[in-house]
VMD Tcl script that builds the backbone (N, CA, C; Angstrom):
set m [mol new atoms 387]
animate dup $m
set s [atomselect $m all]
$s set {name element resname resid chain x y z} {
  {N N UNK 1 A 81.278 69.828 50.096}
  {CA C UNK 1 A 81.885 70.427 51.274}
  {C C UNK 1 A 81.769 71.944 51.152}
  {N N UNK 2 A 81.021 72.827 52.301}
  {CA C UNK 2 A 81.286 74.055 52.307}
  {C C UNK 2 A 82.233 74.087 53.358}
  {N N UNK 3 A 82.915 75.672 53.443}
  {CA C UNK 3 A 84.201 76.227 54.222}
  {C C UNK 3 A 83.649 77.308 53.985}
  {N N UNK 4 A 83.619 78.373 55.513}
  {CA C UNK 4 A 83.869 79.643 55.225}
  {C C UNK 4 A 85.018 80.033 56.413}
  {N N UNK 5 A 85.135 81.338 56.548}
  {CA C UNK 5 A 86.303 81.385 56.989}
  {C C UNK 5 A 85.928 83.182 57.604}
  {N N UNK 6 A 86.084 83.422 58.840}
  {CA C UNK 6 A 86.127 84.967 59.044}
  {C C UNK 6 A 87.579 85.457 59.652}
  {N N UNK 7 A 87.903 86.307 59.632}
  {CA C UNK 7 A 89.333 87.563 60.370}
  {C C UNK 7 A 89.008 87.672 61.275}
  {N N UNK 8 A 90.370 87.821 62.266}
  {CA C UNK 8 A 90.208 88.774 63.561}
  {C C UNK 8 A 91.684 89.453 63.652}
  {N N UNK 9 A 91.566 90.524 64.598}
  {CA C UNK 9 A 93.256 91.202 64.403}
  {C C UNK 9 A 93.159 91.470 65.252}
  {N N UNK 10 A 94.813 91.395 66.263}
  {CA C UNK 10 A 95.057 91.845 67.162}
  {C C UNK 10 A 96.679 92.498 67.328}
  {N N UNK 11 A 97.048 93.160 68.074}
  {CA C UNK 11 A 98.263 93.494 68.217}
  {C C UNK 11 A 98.731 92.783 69.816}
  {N N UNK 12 A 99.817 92.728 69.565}
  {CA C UNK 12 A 100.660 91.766 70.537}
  {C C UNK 12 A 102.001 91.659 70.334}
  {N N UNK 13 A 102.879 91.214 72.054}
  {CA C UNK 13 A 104.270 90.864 71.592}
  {C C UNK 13 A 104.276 89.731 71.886}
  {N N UNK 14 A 105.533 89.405 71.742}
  {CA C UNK 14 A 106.694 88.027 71.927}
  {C C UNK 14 A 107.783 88.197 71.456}
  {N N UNK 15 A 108.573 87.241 72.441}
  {CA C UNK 15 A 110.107 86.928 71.953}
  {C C UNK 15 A 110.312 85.656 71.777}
  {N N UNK 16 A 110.981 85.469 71.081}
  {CA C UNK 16 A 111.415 83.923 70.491}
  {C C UNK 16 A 112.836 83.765 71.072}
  {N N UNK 17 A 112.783 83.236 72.501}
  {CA C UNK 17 A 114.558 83.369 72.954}
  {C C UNK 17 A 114.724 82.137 73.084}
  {N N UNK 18 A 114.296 81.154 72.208}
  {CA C UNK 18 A 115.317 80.021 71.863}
  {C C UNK 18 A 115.960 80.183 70.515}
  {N N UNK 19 A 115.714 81.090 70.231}
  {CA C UNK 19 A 116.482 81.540 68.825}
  {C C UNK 19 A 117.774 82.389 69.368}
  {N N UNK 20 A 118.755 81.797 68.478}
  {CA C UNK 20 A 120.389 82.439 69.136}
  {C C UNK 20 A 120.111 84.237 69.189}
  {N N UNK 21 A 120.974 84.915 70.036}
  {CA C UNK 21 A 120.640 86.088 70.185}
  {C C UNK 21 A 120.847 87.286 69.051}
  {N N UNK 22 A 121.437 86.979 68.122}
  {CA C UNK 22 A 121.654 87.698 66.577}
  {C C UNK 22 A 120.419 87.972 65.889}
  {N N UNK 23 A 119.342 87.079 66.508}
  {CA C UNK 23 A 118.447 87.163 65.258}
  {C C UNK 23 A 117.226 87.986 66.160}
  {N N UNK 24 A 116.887 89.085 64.740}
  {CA C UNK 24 A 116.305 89.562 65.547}
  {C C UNK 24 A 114.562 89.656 65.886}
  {N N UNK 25 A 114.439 88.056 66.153}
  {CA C UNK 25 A 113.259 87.779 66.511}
  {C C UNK 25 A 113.542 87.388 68.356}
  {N N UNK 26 A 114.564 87.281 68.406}
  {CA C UNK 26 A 114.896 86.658 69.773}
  {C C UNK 26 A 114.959 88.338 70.374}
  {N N UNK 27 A 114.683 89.456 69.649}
  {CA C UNK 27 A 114.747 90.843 70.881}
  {C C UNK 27 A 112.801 90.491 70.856}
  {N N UNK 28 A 112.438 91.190 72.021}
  {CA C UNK 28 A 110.953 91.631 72.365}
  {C C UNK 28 A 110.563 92.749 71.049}
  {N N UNK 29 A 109.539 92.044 70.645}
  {CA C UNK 29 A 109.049 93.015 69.334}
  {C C UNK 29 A 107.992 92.812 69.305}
  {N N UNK 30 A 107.300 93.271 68.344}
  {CA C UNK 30 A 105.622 92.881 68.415}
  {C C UNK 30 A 105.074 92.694 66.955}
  {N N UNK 31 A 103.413 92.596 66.758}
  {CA C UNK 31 A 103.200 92.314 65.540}
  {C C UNK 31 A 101.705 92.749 65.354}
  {N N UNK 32 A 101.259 93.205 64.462}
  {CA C UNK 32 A 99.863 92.866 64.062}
  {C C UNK 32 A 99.568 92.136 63.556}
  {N N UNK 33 A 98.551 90.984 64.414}
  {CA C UNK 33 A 98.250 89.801 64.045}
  {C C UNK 33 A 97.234 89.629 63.301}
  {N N UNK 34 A 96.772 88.879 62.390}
  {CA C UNK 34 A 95.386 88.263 61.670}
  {C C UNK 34 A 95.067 86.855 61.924}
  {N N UNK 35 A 93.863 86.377 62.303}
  {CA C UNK 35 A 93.706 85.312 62.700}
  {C C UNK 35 A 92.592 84.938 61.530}
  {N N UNK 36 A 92.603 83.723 60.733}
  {CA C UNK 36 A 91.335 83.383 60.104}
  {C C UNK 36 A 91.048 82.351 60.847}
  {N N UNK 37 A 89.823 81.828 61.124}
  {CA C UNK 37 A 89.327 80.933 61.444}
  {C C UNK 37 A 88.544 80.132 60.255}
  {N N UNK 38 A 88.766 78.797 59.563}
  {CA C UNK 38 A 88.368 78.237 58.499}
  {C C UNK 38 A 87.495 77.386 59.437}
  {N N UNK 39 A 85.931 77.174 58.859}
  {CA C UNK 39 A 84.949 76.010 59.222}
  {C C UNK 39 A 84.171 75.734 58.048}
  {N N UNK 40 A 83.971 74.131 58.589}
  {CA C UNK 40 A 83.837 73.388 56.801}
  {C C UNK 40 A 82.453 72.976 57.274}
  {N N UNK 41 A 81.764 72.682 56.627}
  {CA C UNK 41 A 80.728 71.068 56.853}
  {C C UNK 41 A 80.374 70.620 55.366}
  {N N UNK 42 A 79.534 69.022 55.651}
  {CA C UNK 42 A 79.046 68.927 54.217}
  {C C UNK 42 A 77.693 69.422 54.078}
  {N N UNK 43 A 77.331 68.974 52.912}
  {CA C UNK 43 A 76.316 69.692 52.954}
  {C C UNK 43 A 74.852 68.762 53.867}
  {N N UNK 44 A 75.049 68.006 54.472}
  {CA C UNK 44 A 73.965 67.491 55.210}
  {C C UNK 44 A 74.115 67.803 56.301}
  {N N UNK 45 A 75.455 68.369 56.475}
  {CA C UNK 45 A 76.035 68.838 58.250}
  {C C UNK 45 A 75.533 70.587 58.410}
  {N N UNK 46 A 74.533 70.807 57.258}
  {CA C UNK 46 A 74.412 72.381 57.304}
  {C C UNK 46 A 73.252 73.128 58.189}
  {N N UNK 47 A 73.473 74.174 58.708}
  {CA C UNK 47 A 72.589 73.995 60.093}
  {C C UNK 47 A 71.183 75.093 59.025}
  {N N UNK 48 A 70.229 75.160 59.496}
  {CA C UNK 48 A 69.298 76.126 59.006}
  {C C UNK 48 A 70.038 77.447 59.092}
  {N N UNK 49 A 69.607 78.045 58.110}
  {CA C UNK 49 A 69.094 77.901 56.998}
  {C C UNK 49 A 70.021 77.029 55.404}
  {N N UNK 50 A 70.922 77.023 55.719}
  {CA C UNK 50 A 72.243 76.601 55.196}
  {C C UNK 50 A 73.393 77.082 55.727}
  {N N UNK 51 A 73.667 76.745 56.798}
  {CA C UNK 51 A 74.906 78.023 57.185}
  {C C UNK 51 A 75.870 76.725 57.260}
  {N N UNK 52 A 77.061 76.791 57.415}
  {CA C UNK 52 A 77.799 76.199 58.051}
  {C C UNK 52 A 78.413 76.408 59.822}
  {N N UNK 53 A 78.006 77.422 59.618}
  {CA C UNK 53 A 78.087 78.205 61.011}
  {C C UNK 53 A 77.275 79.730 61.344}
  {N N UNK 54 A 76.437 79.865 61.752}
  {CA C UNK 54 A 76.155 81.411 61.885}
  {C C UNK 54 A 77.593 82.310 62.352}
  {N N UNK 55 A 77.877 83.345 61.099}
  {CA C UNK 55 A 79.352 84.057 61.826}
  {C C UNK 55 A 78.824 84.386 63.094}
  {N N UNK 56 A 78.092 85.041 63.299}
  {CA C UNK 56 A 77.579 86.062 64.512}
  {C C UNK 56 A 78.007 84.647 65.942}
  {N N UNK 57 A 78.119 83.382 65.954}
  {CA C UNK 57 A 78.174 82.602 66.673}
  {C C UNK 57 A 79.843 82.732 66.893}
  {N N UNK 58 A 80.255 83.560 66.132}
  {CA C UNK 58 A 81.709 83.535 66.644}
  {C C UNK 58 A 82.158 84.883 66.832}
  {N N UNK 59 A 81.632 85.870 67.932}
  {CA C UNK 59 A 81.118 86.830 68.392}
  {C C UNK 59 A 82.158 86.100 69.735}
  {N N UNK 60 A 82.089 85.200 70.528}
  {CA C UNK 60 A 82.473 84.800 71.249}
  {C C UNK 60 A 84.199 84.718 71.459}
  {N N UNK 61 A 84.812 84.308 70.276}
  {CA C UNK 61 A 85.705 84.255 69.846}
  {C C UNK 61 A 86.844 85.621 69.700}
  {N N UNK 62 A 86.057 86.146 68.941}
  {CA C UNK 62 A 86.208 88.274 69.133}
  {C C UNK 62 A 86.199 88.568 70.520}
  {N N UNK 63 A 85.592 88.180 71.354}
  {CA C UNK 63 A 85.883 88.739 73.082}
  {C C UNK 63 A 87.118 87.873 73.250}
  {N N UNK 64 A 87.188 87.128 73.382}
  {CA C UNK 64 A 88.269 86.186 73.713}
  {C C UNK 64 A 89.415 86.575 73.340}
  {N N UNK 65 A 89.861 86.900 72.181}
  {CA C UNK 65 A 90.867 87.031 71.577}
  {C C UNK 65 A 91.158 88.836 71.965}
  {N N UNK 66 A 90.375 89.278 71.786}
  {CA C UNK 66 A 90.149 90.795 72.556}
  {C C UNK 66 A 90.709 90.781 74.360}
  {N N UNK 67 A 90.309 89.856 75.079}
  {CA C UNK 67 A 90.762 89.494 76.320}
  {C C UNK 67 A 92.017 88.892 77.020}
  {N N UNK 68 A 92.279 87.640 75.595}
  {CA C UNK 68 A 93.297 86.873 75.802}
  {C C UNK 68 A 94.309 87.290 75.005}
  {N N UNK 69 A 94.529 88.046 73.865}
  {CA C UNK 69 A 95.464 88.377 73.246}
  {C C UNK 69 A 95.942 89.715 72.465}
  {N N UNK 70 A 94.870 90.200 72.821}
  {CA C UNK 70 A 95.065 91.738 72.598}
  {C C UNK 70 A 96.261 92.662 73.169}
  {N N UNK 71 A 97.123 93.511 72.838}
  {CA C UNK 71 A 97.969 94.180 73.420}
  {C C UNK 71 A 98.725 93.216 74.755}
  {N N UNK 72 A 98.422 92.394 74.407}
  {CA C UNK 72 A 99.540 91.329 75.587}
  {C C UNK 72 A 100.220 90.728 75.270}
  {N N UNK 73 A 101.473 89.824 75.963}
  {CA C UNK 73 A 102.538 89.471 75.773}
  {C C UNK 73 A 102.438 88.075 75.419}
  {N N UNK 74 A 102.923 87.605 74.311}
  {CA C UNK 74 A 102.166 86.068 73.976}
  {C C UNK 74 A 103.122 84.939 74.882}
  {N N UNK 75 A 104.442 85.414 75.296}
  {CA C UNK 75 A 104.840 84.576 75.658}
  {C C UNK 75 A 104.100 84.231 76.817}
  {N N UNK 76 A 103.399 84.881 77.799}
  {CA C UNK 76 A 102.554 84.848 79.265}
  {C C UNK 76 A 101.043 84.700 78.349}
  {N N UNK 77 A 100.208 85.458 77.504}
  {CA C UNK 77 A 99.270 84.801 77.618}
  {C C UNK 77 A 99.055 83.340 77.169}
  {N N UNK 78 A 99.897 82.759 76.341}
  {CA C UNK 78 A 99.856 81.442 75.907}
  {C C UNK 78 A 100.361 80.390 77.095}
  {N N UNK 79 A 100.617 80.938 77.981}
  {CA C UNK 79 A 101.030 80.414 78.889}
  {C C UNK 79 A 102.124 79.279 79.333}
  {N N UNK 80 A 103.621 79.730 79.195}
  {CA C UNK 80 A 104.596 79.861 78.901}
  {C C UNK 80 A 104.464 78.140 78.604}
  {N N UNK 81 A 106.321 77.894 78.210}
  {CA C UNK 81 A 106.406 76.971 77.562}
  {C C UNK 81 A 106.211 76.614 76.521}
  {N N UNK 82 A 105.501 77.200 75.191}
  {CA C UNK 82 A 105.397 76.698 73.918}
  {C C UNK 82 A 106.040 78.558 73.545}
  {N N UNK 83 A 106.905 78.382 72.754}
  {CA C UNK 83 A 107.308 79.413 71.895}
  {C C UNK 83 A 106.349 79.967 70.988}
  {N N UNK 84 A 106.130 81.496 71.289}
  {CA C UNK 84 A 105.199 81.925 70.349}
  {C C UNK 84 A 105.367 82.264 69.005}
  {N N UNK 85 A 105.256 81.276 68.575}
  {CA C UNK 85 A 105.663 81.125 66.580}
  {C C UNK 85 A 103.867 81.485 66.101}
  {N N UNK 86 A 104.398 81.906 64.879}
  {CA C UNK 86 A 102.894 81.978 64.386}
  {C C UNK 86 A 102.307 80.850 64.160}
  {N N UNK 87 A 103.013 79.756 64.131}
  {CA C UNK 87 A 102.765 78.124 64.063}
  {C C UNK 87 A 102.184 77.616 65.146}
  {N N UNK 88 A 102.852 77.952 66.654}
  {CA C UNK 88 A 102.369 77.679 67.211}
  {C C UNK 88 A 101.104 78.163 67.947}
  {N N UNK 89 A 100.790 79.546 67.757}
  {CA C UNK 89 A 99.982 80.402 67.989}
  {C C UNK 89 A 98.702 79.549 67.014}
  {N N UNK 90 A 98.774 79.136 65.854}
  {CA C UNK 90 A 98.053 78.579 65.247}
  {C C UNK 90 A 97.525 77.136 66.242}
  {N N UNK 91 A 98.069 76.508 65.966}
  {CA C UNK 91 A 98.045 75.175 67.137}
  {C C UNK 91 A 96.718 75.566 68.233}
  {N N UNK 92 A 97.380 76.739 68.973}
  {CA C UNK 92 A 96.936 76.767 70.195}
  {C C UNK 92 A 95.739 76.974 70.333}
  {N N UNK 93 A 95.453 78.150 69.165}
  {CA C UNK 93 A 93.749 78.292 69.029}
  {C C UNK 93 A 93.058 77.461 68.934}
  {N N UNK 94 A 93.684 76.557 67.739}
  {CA C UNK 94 A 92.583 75.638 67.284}
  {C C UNK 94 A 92.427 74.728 68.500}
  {N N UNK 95 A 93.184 74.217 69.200}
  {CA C UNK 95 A 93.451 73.085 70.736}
  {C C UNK 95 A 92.324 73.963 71.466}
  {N N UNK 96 A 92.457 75.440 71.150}
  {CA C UNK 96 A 92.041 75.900 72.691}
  {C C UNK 96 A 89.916 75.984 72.439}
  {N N UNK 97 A 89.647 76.173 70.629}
  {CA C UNK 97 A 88.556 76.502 70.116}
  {C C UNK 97 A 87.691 75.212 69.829}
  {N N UNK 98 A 88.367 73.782 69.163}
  {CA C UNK 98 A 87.647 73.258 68.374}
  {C C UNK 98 A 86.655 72.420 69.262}
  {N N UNK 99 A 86.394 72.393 70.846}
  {CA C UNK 99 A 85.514 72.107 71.252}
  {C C UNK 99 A 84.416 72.495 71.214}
  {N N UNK 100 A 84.753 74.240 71.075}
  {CA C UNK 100 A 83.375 74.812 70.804}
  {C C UNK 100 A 82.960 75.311 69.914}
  {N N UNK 101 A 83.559 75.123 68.735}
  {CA C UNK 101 A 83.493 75.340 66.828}
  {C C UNK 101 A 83.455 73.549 66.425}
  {N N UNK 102 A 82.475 72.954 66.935}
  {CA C UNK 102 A 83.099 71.838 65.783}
  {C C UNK 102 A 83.342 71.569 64.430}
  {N N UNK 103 A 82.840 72.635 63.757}
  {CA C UNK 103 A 83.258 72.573 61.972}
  {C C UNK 103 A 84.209 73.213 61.949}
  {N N UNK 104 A 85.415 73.778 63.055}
  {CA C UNK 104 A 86.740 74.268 63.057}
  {C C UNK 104 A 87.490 73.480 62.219}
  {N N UNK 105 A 88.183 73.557 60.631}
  {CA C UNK 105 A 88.954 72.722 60.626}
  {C C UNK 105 A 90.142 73.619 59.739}
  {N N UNK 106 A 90.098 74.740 60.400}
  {CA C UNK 106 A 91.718 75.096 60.199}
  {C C UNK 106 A 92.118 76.689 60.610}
  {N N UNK 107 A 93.051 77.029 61.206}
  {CA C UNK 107 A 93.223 78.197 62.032}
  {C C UNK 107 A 94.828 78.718 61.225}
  {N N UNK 108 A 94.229 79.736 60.626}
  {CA C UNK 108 A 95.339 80.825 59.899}
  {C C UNK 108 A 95.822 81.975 60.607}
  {N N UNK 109 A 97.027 82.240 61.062}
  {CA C UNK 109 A 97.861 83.291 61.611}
  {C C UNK 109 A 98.740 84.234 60.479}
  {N N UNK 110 A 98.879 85.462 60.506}
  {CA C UNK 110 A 99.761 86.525 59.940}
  {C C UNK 110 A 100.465 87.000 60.959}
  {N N UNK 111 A 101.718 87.308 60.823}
  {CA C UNK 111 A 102.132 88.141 61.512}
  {C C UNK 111 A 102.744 89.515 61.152}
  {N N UNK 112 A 102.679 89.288 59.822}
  {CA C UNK 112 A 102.934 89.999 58.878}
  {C C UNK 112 A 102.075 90.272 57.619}
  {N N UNK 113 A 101.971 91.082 56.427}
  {CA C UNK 113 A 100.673 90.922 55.252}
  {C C UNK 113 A 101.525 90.401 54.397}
  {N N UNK 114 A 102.767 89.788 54.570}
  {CA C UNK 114 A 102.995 88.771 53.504}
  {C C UNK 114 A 103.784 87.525 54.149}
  {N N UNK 115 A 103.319 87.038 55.472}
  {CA C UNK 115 A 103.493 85.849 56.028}
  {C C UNK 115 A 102.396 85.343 56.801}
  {N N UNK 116 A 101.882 83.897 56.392}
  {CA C UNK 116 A 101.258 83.033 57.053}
  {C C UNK 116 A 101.405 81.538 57.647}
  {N N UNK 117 A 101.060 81.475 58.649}
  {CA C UNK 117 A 101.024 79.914 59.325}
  {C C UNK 117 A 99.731 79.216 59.193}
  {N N UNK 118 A 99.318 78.310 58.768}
  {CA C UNK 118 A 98.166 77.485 59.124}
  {C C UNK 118 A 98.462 76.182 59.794}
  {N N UNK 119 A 97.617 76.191 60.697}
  {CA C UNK 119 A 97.134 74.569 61.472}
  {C C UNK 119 A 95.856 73.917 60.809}
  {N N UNK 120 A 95.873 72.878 60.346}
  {CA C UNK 120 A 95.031 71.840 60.011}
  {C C UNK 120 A 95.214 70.342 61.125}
  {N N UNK 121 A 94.608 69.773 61.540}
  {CA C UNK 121 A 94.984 68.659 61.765}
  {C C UNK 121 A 94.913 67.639 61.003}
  {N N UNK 122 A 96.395 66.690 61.573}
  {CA C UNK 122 A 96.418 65.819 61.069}
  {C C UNK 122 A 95.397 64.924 60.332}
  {N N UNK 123 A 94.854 64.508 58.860}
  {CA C UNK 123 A 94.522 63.749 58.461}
  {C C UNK 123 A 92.801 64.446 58.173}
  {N N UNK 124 A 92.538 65.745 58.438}
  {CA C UNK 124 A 91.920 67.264 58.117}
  {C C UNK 124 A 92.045 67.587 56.902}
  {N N UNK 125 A 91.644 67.261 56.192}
  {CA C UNK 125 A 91.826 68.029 54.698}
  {C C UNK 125 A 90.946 69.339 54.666}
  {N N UNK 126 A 89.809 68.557 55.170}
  {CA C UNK 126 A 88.740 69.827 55.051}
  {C C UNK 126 A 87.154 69.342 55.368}
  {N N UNK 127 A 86.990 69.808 56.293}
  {CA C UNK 127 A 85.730 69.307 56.959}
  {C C UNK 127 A 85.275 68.601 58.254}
  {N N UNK 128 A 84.996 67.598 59.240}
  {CA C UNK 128 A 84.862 67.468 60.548}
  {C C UNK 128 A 86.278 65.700 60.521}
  {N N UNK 129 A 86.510 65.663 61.351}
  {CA C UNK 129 A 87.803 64.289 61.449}
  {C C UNK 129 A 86.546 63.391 61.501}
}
mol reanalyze $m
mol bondsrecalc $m
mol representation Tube
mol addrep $m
């Protein structure tokens, strides 16, 4: 099994106002975000020359996230209803990406440089379901 994995960063807010009002994730604040994107294959799933993915193929991804989440408000760009946790922010990418990454098999969020969320799916260890 190979995995590689590239960064992206963005800055952004949210509020977490299902959290009681004391805490102070429930005021509007913001964060600099890091996004890894993890993609696996085996090694017979490897495209020429051996890649698992050409990075440059996720060039696409960098606009997107530049468009959709850059300096904007996560509770509206995620498009309300799911609380923007770094958990769920994780989730959403991968829901919103792995059609068009299929060796997507795991999406890392920071919101902080010493806190992370990862999404794997269910029954995902590492490599295509």
């Amino acid at each position: 099994m190979f995995t590689i994995s590239k960064e992206f960063h963005f800055s952004a807010s949210h509020v977490l106002d299902t959290l009681p009002s004391w805490h102070p994730c429930a005021r509007l604040h913001g964060h600099n975000y890091v996004i890894v994107l993890e993609l696996s294959a085996e090694d017979h799933d490897l495209a020429p020359p051996g890649f698992v993915r050409d990075y440059r193929d996720l060039d696409g991804f960098k606009k997107w996230v530049d468009a959709t989440l850059d300096h904007r408000h996560l509770n509206e760009a995620m498009g309300g209803g799911i609380p923007p946790t770094a958990e769920n922010l994780a989730k959403w990418i991968y829901d919103t990406w792995h059609d068009d990454l299929s060796e997507l098999s795991a999406v890392k969020v920071s919101e902080t440089p010493k806190t992370w969320a990862v999404y794997r799916p269910e029954g995902l260890t590492r490599g295509k379901q």
